[in-house]
C-alpha positions in Angstrom: 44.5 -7.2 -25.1 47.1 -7.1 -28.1 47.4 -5.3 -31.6 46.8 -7.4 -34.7 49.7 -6.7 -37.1 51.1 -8.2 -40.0 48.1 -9.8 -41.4 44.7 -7.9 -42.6 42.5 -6.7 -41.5 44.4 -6.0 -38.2 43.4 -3.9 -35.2 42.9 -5.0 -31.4 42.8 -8.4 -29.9 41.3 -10.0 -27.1 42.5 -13.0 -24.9 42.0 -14.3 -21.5 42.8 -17.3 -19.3 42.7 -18.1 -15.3 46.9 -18.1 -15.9 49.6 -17.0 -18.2 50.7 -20.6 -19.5 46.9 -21.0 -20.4 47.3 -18.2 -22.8 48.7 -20.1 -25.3 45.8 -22.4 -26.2 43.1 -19.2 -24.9 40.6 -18.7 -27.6 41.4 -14.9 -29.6 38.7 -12.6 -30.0 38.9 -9.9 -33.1 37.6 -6.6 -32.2 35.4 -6.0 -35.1 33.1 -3.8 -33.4 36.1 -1.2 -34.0 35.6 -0.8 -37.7 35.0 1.4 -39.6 34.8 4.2 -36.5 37.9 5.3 -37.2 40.1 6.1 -40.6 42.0 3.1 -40.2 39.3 1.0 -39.1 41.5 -0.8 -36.4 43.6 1.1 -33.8 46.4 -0.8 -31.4 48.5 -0.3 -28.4 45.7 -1.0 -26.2 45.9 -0.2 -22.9 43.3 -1.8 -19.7 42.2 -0.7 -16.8 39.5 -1.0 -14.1 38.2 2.9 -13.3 36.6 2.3 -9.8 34.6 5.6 -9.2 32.8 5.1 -12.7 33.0 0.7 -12.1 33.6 0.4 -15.9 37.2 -0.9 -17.2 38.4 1.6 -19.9 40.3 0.5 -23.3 42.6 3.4 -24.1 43.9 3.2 -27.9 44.9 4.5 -30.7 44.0 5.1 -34.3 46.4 6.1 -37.5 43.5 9.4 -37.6 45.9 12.6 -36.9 49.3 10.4 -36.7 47.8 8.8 -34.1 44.5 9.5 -32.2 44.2 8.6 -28.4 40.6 6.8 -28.0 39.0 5.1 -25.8 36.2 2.4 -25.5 34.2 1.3 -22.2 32.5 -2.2 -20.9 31.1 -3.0 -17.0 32.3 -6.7 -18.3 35.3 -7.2 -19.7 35.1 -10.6 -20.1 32.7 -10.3 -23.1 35.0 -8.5 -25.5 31.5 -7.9 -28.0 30.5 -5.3 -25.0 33.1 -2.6 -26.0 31.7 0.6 -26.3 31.9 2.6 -29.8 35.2 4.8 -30.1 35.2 7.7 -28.4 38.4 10.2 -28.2 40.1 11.1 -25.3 41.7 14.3 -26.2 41.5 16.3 -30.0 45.1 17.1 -31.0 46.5 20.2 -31.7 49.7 19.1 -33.3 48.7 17.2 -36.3 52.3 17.3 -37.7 54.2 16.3 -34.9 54.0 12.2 -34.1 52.4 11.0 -30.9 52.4 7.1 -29.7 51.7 5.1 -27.2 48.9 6.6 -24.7 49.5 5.5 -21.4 46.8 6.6 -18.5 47.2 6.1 -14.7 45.6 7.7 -11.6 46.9 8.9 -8.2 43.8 10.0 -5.6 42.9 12.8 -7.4 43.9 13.6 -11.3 43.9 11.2 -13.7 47.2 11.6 -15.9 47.7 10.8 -19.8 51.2 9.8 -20.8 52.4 9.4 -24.7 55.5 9.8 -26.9 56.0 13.1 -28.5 58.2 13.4 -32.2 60.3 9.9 -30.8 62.4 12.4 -28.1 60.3 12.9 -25.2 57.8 11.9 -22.9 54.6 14.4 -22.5 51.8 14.2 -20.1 48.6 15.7 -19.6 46.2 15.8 -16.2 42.3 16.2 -15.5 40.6 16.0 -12.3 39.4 12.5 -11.2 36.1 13.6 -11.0 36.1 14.9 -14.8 38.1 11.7 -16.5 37.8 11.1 -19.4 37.3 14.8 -20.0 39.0 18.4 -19.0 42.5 17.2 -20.2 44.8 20.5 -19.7 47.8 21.4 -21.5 50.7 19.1 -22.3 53.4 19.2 -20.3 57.1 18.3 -20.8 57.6 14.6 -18.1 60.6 13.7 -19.0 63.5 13.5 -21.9 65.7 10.0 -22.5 68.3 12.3 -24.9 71.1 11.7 -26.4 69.2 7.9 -26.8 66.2 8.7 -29.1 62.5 7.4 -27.8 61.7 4.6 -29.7 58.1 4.2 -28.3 55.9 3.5 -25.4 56.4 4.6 -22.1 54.4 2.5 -19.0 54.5 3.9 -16.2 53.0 2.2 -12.4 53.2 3.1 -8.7 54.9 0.4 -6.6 52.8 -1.2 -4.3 53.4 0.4 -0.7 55.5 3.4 -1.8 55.0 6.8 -2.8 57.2 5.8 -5.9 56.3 5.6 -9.4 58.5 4.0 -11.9 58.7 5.0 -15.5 60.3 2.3 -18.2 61.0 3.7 -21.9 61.8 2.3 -24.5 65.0 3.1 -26.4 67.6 2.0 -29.3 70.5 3.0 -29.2 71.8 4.6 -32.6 73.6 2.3 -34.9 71.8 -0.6 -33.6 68.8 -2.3 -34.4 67.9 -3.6 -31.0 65.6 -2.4 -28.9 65.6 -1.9 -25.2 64.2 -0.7 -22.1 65.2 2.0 -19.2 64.2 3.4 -15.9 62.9 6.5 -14.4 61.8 6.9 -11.2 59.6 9.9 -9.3 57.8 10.5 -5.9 54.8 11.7 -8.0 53.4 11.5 -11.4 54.1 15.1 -12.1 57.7 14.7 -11.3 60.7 15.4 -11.1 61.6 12.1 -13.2 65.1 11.1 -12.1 67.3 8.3 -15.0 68.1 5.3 -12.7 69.3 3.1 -16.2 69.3 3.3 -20.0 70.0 -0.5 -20.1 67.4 -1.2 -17.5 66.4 -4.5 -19.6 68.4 -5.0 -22.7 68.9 -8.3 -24.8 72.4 -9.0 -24.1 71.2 -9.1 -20.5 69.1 -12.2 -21.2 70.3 -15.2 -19.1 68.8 -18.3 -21.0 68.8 -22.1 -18.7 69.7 -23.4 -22.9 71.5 -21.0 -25.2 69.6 -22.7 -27.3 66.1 -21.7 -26.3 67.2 -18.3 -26.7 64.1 -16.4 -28.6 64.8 -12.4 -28.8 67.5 -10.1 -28.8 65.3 -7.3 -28.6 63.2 -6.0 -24.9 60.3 -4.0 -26.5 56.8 -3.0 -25.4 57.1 -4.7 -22.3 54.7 -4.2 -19.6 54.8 -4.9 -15.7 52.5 -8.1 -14.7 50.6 -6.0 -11.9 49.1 -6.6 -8.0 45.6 -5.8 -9.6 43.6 -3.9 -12.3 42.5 -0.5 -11.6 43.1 2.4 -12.2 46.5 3.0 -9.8 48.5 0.9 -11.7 50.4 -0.9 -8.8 53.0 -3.2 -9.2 55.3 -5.2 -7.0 59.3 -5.1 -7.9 60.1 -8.1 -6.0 58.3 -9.7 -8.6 58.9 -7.9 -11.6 58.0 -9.8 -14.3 58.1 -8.3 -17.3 55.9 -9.1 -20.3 57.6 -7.9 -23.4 57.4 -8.5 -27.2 60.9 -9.9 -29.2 62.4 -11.1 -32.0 65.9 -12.4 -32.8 68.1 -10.2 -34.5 68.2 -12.5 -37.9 64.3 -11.7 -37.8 64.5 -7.7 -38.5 62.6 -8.0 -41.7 62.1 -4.3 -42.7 58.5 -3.3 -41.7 57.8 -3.5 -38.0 54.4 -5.3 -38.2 55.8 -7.8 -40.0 58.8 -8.4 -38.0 58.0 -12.0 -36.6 57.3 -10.5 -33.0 57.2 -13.2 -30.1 55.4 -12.6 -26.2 57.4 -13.6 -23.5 58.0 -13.1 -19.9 61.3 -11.8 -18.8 61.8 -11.3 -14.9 65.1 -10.4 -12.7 67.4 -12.7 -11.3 68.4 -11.5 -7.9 71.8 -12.5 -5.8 71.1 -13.9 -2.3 72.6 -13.1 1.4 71.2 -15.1 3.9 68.3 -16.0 2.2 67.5 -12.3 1.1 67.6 -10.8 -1.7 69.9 -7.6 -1.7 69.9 -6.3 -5.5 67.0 -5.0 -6.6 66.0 -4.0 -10.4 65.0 -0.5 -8.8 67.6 0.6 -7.4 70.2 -1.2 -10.3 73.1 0.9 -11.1 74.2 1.2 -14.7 77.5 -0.1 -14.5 77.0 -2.9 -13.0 75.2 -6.2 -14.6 71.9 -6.9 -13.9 70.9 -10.2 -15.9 67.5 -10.9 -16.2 65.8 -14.4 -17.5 63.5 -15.7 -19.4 61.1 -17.6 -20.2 58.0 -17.5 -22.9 54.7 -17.1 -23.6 53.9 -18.9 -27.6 49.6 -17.8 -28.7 49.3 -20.3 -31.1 49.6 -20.1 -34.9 51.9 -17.7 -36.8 54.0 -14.9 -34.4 52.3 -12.0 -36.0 50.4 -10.7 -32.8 52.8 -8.2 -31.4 53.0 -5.5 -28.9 51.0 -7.2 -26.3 48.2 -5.1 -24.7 48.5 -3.2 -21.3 47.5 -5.7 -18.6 45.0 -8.1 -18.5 
């Protein structure tokens, strides 16, 4: 799932294929069924996810209604992207003057928690019962501040696969610069504490390329974690943390984000070796020392105006 931008009418897409490189030649489905439901008649930054006690996979989005409206859509088969339910919204917001972005759900065993940008400083986050989701949100709560380095946008957040350890990656840019990039938090639950491993977690100048000449982005934005599987937990494995992010080269900033000339790619860590084992890990990377990261791409055919690729897949 991606957002359409830079070309009308825009909104959510849909893609699929048994493999990433496959991708590229994928037939893309526009998500018509969206219009006209909401202001905008479009929404983006779609996140997906498999909710096992209700077997349906959810769509969480949002729309421009409010400064941004978190919605959601439903379908038992995601693999026909004309069954999408009509919009629905997930919470009503209180705050009409304050900017949120970026709505980010996971579960642990027994609340379901709603994640999202707040005024581009901090991370907020809001919890209902499992039983109750989507409904019986409670209050918003304060998750977790990135300042002095202002929030740019999203937050994704996933539980590593065989730990009681959740990993947080935010998106910053630094002030003065137009690049974007990505740091990590990390917590033993989803309520917190959230503890700042790295503001450079994944930053451009990090980029190892096999051709300096193949180089394609200076920026690390929107990136998402390819997962273990689909549902609601959000795991992920950081041993093989490959990371699917949107870029651009710095020549490209072109004013208006949309219209940037965004490119998919797949960046993932490159790990040092003792004996056949790797020893340096991207979770527990300190910030002084460099962690280089390469990478590779993902091209969707025709012009690079699909941008800020969709929450997994």
């Amino acid at each position: 799932m991606y957002t359409v931008s830079g070309k009308e009418p825009g909104g959510i897409g849909h893609v699929s294929a048994e493999n990433l490189d496959l991708l590229k030649t994928a037939p893309r489905h526009h998500l018509t069924q969206f219009r006209g439901q909401t202001s905008d008649s479009q929404g983006g930054a779609p996140q997906v996810f498999y909710f096992e006690p209700h077997k349906l996979w959810y769509l969480i989005y949002q729309t421009k209604d409010f400064n941004r409206q978190p919605v959601y859509s439903t379908t038992p088969t995601i693999d026909k992207p004309e069954s999408w339910s009509k919009t629905r919204n997930l919470i009503m917001r209180e705050e009409p003057d304050v900017k949120w972005i970026d709505f980010w759900m996971i579960c642990d065993d027994t609340n379901a928690y709603l994640f999202y940008s707040r005024g581009r400083k901090d991370v907020y986050f809001r919890r209902t019962k499992l039983e109750d989701f989507p409904n019986g949100f409670g209050p918003a709560r304060l998750a977790f501040s990135p300042m002095p380095e202002p929030l740019t946008e999203a937050v994704h957040i996933y539980k590593v696969k065989g730990k009681q350890e959740y990993h947080m990656f935010y998106e910053t840019r630094p002030k003065g610069k137009k690049t974007r990039r990505y740091g990590l938090a990390t917590a033993s639950n989803l309520v917190g504490p959230w503890t700042r491993v790295a503001d450079d977690y994944a930053t451009g100048d990090k980029l190892v390329f096999g051709n300096p000449a193949d180089r394609w982005t200076d920026d690390v934005s929107h990136g998402e974690m390819i997962r273990t599987g689909y549902n609601q937990k959000l795991e992920y494995d950081p041993a093989d943390g490959r990371f699917l992010i949107q870029g651009r080269r710095s020549r490209e900033h072109m004013g208006k984000y949309g219209r940037s000339g965004w490119r998919l790619g797949i960046i993932k860590p490159s790990f040092k070796k003792s004996g056949g084992t790797a020893y340096v890990s991207p979770v527990h990377f300190h910030p002084s020392k460099q962690r280089r990261m390469r990478a590779g791409r993902v091209r969707l055919p025709g012009r690079p105006q699909h941008r800020r690729p969709g929450r997994p897949r």
